[in-house]
C-alpha positions in Angstrom: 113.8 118.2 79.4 110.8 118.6 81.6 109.8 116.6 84.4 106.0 116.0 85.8 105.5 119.4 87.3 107.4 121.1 84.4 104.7 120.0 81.8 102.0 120.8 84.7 103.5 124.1 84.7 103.8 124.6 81.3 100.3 123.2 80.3 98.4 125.8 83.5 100.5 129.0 81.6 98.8 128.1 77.9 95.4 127.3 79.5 95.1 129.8 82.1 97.9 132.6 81.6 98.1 132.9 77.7 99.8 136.3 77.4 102.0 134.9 79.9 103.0 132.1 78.0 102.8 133.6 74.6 105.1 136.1 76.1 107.6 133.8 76.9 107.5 131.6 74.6 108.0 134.6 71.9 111.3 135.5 73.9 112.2 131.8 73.4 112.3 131.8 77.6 108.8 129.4 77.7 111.1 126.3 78.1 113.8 127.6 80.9 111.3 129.5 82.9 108.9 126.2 83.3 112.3 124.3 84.2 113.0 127.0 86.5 109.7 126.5 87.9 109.4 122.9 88.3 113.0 123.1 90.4 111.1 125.1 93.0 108.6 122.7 92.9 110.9 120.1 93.4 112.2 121.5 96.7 108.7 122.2 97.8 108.0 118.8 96.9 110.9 117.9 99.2 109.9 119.9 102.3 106.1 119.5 101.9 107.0 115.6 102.1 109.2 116.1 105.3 106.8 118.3 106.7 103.6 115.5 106.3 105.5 112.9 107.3 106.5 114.7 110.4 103.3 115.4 111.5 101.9 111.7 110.3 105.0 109.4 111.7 105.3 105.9 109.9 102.3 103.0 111.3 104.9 100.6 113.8 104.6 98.1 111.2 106.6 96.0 108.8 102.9 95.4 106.4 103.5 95.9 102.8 99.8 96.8 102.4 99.9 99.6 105.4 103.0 101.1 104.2 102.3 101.3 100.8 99.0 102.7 101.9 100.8 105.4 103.8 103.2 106.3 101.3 100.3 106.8 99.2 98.2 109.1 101.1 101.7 111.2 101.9 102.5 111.1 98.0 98.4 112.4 97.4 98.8 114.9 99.9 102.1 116.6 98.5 100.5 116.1 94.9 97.5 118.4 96.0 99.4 120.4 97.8 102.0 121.3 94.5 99.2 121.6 92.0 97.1 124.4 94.3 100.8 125.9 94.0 101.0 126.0 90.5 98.1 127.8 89.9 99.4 130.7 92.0 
């Protein structure tokens, strides 16, 4: 079954690449190449996220609000980062 990125993946190939996708999905391959795909972007997700945080090191605080703040602006950053990936 696909995750997030998987049906991101999937939904950019019928919109954007459609002899791509029409392709695979007449092989009956549509469904194991966009899992294969969202894997990769899994462990991208994973090192983009290690990456960001290394180079924005957690606020020296115990705050609820400032951490969940940070975590956000980390989690926005990998998300942009993942869907300019997609599309190439």
């Amino acid at each position: 079954m696909l995750g997030k990125y998987g049906i991101i993946y999937k939904d950019y190939l019928k919109e954007y690449k459609k002899a791509m996708y029409d392709n695979l999905k007449s092989k009956g391959k549509l469904e194991e190449h966009c899992y294969q795909r969202e894997f990769e972007l899994k462990e991208l997700r994973e090192r983009l996220e290690e990456q960001i945080k290394l180079d924005n090191p957690l606020p020296k605080t115990n705050e609820f609000i400032i951490m969940a703040k940070y975590n956000q602006i980390i989690e926005e950053q990998v998300n942009e980062l993942l869907l300019k990936e997609i599309e190439f």
